[in-house]
N, C-alpha and C positions, 0 to 999 in steps of 0.2 A: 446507428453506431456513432459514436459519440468519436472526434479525433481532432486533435492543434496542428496548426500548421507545420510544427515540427514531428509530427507523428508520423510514419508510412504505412498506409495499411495494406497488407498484401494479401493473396488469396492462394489457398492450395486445395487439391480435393482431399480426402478422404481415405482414411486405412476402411479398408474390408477385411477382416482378420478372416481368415481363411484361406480356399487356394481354388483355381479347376480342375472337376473332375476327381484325380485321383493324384492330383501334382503333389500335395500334402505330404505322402509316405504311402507304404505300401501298406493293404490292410493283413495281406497274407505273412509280412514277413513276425516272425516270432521272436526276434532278439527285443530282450525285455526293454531296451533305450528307445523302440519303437515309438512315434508318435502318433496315436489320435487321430484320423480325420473322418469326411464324410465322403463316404465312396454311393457311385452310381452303378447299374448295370441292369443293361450296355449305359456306354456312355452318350449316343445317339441314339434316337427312336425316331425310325422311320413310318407311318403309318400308310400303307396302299388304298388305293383310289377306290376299291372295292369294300372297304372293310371301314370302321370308324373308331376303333378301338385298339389301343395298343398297353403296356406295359413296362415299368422298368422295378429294378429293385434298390429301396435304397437303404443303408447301413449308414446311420450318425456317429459310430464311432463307441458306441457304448447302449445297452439296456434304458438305462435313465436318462439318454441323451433326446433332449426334445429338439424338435423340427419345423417348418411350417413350408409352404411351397405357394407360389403364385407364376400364373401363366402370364408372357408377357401382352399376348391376342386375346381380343375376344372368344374366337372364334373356337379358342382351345381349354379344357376343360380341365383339372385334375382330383382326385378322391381318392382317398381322402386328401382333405390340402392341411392338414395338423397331422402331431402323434409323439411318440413316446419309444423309440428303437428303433430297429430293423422292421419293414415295414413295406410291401406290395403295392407299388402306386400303380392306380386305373388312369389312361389319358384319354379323352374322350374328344373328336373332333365334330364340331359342327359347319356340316359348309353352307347351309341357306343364306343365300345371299350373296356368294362367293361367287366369281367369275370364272370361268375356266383355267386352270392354269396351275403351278409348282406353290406352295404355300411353304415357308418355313419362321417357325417362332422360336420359342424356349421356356424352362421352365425354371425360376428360378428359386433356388433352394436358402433358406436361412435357417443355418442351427450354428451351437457355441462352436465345434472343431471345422467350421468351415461354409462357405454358402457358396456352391459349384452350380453349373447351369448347364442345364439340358435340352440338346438343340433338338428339336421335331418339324418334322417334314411331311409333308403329303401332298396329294395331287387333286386337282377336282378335275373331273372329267369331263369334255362337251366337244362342241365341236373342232374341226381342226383349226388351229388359228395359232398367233405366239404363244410361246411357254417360256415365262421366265427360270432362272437358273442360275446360282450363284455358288463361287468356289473359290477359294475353300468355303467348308461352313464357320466355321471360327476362326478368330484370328488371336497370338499368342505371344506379344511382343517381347517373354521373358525380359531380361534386367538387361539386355543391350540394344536393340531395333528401337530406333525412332517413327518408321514411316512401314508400312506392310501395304500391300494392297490383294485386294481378290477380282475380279473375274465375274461379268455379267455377260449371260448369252442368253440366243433365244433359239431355243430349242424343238423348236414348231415351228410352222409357216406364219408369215405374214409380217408385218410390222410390230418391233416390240419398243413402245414407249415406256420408260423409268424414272423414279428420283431417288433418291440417297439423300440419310441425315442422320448425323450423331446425336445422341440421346445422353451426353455425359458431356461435361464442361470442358475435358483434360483433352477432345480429341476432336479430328478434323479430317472433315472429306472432301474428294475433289476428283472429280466435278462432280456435282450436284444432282446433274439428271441429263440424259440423254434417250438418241434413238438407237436403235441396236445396240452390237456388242461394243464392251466397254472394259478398260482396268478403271480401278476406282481404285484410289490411297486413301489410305486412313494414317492420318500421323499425328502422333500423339505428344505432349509439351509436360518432360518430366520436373521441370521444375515446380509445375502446379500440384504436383504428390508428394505425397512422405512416405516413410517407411511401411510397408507391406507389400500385399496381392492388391490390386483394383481388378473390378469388373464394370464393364456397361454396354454399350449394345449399338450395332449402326441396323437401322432400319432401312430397306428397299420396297417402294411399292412400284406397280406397273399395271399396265392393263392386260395384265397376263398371271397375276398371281404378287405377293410379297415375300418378302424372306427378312427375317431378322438374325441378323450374326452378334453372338457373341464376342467380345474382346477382354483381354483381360494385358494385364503391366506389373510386374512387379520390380519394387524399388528395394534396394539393397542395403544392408548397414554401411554406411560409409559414403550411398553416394546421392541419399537427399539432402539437399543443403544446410537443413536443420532438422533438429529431431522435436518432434511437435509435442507439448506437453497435454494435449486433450486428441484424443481420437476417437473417432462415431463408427458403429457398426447397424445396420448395414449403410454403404456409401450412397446410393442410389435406392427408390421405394418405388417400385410402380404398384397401384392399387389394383386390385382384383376387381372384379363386374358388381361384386354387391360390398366389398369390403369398406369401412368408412371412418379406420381406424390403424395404426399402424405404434412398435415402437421400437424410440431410437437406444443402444446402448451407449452411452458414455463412457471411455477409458480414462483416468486422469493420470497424472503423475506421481500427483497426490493432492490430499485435500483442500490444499491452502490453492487449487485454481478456481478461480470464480469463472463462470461462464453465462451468456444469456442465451437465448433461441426468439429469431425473428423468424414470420412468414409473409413472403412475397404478396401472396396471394389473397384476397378476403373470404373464401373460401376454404383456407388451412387458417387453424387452431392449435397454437402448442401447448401443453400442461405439462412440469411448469415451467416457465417463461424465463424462470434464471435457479441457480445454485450453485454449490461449487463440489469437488472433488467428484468422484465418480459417479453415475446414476442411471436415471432411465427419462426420457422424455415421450410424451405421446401425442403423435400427431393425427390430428381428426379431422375430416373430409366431411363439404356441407354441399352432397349432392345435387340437392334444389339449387345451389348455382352455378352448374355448367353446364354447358353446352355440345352440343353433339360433338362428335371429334378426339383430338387427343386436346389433352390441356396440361399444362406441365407449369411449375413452380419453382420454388428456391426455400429450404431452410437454411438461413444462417446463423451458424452457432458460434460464437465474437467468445474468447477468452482472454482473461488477465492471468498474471502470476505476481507475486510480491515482487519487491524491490529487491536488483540487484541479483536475480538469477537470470540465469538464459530463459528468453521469452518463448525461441522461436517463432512461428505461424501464428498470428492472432486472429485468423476465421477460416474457418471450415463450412465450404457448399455441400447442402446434399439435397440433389437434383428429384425433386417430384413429379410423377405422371400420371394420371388416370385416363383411360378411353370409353369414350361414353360413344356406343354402338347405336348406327342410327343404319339407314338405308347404305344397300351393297357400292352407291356410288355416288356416295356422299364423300364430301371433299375432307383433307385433314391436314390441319397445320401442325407444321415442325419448323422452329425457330433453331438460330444456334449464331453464336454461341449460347448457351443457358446462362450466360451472367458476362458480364463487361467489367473488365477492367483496365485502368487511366493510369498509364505508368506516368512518371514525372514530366513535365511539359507537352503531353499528349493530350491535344483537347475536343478527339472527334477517332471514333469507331465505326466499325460495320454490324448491322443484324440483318444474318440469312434469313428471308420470308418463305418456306418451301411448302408447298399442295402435297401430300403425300397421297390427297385421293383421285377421284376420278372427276367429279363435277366443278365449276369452277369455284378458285375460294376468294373472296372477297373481306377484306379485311383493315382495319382500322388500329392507330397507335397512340397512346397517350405514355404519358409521362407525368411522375408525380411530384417533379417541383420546377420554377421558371429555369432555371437556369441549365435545366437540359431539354433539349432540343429534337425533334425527328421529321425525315424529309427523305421521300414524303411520307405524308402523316396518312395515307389513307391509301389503299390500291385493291389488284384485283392478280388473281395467280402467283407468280413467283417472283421475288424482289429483293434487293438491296438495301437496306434502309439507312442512313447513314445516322447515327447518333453524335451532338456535340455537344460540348460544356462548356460554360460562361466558368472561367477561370477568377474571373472580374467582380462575379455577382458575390453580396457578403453571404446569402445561404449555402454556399458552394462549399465553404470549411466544413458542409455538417461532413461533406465526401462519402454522401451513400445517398442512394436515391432506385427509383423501380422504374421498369421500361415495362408497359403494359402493351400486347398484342391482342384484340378482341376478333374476331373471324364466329362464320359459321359453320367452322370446320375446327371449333376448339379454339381457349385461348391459353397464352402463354405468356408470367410473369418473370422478367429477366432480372436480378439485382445489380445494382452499375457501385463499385467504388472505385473512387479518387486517391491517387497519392497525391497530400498538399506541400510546396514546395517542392523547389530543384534538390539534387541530391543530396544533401543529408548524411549523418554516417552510414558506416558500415561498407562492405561490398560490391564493387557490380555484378550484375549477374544478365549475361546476356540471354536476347528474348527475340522473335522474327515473328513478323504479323502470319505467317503464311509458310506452310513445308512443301506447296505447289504451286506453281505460277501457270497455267493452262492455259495460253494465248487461244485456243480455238486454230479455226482454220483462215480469220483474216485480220487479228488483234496485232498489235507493232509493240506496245508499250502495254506496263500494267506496273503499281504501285508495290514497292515494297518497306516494309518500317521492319527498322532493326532497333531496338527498342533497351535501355536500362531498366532492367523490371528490378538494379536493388538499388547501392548508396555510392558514394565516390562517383569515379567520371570512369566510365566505359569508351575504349578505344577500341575503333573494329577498320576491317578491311574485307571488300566484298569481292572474289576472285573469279570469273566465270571459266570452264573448262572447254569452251567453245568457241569460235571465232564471229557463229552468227550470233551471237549474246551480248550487250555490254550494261554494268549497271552504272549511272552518275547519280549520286557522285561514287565513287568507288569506296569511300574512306570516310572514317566522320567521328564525334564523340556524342556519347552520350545518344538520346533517341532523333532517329533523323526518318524521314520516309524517302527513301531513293526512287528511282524511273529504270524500270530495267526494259530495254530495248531489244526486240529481236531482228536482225538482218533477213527477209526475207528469201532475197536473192539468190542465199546461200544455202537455201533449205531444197533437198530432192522432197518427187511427189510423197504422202502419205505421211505419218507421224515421226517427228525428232525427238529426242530428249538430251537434256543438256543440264548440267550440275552450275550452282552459284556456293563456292565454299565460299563461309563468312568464319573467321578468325578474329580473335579479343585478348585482351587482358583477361577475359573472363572466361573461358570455354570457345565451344566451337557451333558452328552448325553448317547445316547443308538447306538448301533448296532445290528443287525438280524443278529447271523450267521444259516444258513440255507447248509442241504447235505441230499444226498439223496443215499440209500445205496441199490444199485440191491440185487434181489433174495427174500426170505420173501415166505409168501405167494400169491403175485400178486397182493396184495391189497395194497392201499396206504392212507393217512390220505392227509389231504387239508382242512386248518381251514381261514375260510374268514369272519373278518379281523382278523391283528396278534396285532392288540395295541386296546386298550380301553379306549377312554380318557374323563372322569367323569366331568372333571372342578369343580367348585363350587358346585352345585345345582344340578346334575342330579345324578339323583341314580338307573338308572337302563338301561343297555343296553345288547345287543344280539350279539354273534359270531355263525358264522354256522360251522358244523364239514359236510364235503363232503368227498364218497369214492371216489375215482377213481381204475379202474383195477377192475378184477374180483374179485368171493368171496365173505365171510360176513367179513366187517368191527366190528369190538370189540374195542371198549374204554369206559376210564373213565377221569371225570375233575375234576383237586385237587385244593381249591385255596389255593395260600402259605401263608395269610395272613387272621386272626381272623375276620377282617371286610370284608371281600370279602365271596360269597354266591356262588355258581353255580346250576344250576338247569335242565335239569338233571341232577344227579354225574355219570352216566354210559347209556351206550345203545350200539345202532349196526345201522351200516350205515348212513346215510345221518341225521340229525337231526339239528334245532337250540338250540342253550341253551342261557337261561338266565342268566347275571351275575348280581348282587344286593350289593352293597355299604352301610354301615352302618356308619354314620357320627358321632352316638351318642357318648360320652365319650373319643373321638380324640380330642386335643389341634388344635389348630391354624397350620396352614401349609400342607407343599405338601406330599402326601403317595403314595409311588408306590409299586406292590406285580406281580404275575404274577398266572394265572390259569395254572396249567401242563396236557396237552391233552397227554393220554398215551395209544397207539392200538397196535395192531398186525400190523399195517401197517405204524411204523412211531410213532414221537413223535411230538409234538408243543405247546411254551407254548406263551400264550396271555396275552402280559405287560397289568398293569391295573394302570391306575395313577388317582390320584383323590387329589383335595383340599380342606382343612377346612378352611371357612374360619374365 
């Protein structure tokens, strides 16, 4: 990718023109304005321990409506995976080689009114031992939630070890992997989207089974930054067990946009390699070069438009995976983010190293020009890798380069661009390295970058909602990396969580800081979800208060704001509560407040944001 020092090159994912499931329109309704989609049913397919065989129905929306399907697992089969209408899908599971335990995949659908994903489940049977288990099965961030989280337990005896990794550029988990039960966040960064539905996937494995969830975001007219004049369907491509071919649709604006397509990897091929206005590109897989494991990639498709109109977004990632099925406890890399990018004066990032399998993964890093850097360059199971950039070096202006991860659990090619030069015109647009800060149970400090990802000078202020929190510096312009500090002292036994509102000239954000402090009684607090996001219209939702550990749990819910209700205000143990929104007598605009969950076992408070409009 060719760019001048006064150029910024920024990055967004990907429209998936379609929607989940059945979010599209309704197929039954008969008013003639109806629109078009791809309906499923059911819309989950469970397959029992006994049986290996299941079924769904699916409807593209039309007779002549073509289709294609790919299972996200090996393990899962589907027939026909093409077609031509309304159409009887067979799903067929194979567990040789499976461990005992809860399996959940999906199945992903691509046709023109929509590409919906179908989550499937099953169990392998054996002895008694962990059973992993994960809730919800999808997550569904419609046009307002930034962060959602689900729910990992073990549902059988014994010890259940886990990891967790996003599979899409746009989104982020935390933490990573653990022992027993766990919330895990997934929070997603809308600025890296344009207009549409996205879909992509957080993968779980364990020694008890894996699960992969669905996710999906859609971005609104009005409130992606710019409206992007080339868009790719589909956004993400995970390959099938024998497939070795795939294609991309091109949307343009119109024909006067030029575009190219690079690949990451030396193993993808794209045909062709440039054009412009709308089209079809095809990307080809050169199996004889990979290796057992997952292995994941990057197409990047870099667009111009003439002079003198809005440019918007000049590249678009669309994230490539194959899994090449080797033994039941063979190790498997998953890297993330899927691609790096250097907002202005930012000369060093993070890449997650995660084992998704069970045997250990050993693994090596290169990089494909001097002036980027990795440390360390070599290791073994799960790791941090820190990537940095010679700002200094003159090959640095080309500001695009690859970060190569090789493992014998799969490898994964990252693409890294540069913004060259400080601000520049146009906008700030603020950005936060991280939507969770997870001190653990004996961390004090951890890094946080509040980052200019546009033009101008960004002014922000970083506010914590808690006394054991503080960030330095609190305040800053433009991209800075802060120290956010947590006061031990002040933490009861078991898990806290605590909010960092950060305010700009540009927007807003939040951060979870989240620590967990041994000793206590043995009991612990776990409130699933930690956000509650009201919109417009709805005025009334639920979070659950769960103990974990022994003991009786004791709390109560305060909310910090006159229009905010909770219902119970105290109890013990396990319970749901209500929370209730009152619109009346509020002005126009957004109101955010937070309920403070306070136990014997921990503290957590659940942001509540809600709009008048």
């Amino acid at each position: 990718m060719n760019t001048s020092a006064f150029r910024v090159v920024r990055r967004v994912a990907l429209t998936l023109g379609g929607c989940l499931l059945t979010a599209c329109g309704d197929s039954n309704d008969a008013t003639p304005s109806a629109t078009p989609s791809v309906v499923l049913s059911p819309t989950t397919l469970t397959i029992a321990a006994e049986v290996n065989t299941g079924s769904f129905t699916l409807d593209p929306g039309g007779a002549a409506e073509a289709w294609s399907l790919v299972a996200t697992d090996s393990w899962l089969n589907v027939s026909p995976n093409s077609g031509t209408g309304v159409a009887t899908v067979t799903v067929t599971v194979n567990r040789d080689g499976l461990a005992p335990g809860s399996y959940t995949a999906a199945v992903q659908v691509t046709a023109r009114l929509g590409s919906p994903i179908l989550p499937v489940t099953t169990v392998v049977a054996g002895q008694a031992g962990p059973q992993l288990s994960v809730a919800p099965a999808s997550l569904a961030f419609g046009t307002a939630a930034d962060a959602l989280t689900f729910a990992i337990a073990n549902s059988g005896a014994g010890t259940l070890t886990w990891s967790a990794a996003e599979m899409v550029t746009w989104a982020r988990v935390s933490p990573r992997s653990g022992t027993g039960p766990a919330t895990v966040t997934v929070t997603i960064d809308r600025s890296l989207l344009s207009v549409g539905t996205h879909t992509g996937t957080v993968r779980v494995t364990s020694n008890a089974g894996a699960a992969t969830i669905p996710i999906t975001v859609t971005i609104g007219a009005g409130t992606s930054p710019t409206a992007t004049p080339l868009s790719v369907s589909p956004s993400a491509v995970v390959f099938g067990d024998t497939e070795t071919s795939r294609t991309l649709a091109l949307t343009a604006s119109s024909s006067s946009v030029a575009w190219t397509a690079t690949a990451s990897a030396p193993w993808l091929t794209v045909a062709p390699a440039s054009g412009s206005g709308s089209g079809q590109v095809t990307v080809t897989l050169d199996r004889n070069q990979l290796g057992l494991g997952l292995n994941t990639a990057t197409i990047t498709l870099t667009f111009t438009v003439p002079a003198g109109r809005q440019t918007g977004a000049n590249t678009l990632l669309v994230p490539i995976s194959v899994l090449i099925p080797g033994g039941g406890n063979q190790p498997q890399l998953a890297v993330s983010p899927a691609s790096l990018a250097f907002a202005a004066g930012v000369s060093q990032g993070n890449l997650g190293i995660t084992n998704l399998g069970a045997d250990t993964l050993d693994w090596t890093v290169q990089t494909s020009a001097a002036w980027i850097t990795a440390a360390p360059a070599s290791g073994s199971g799960n790791a941090t890798v820190v990537i940095a950039i010679d700002r200094n070096h003159p090959d640095s202006l080309d500001a695009a380069g690859t970060v190569t991860v090789n493992s014998d659990g799969g490898t994964a090619s990252v693409p890294l661009t540069v913004v060259v030069g400080p601000g520049g015109g146009g906008s700030p647009a603020l950005g936060v390295s991280t939507g969770l800060l997870d001190f653990g149970g004996s961390s004090t400090q951890l890094p946080l970058t509040v980052r200019n990802d546009g033009g101008g000078n960004l002014s922000w202020t970083a506010t914590p909602n808690q006394p054991w929190v503080s960030v330095a510096p609190g305040n800053g312009t433009n991209t800075v990396t802060a120290t956010v500090t947590i006061d031990r002292n002040q933490l009861g036994g078991g898990t806290s969580n605590g909010l960092i509102q950060i305010t700009s000239n540009a927007g807003s954000a939040t951060v979870v800081v989240s620590a967990t402090q041994p000793g206590g009684s043995g009991t612990q607090l776990q409130v699933i979800p930690t956000a509650l996001l009201f919109g417009s219209s709805t005025t009334m939702l639920t979070f659950t208060i769960l103990k974990v550990g022994g003991g009786t749990l004791t709390w109560t819910a305060s909310p910090s704001q006159a229009w905010i209700t909770a219902s119970p205000s105290a109890g013990t143990d396990n319970q749901t509560v209500t929370v209730t929104v009152n619109r009346g007598g509020l002005g126009a605009g957004d109101y955010n407040g937070v309920v403070a969950v306070q136990s014997n076992g921990g503290n957590a408070n659940i942001a509540v944001t809600m709009t008048v409009p």
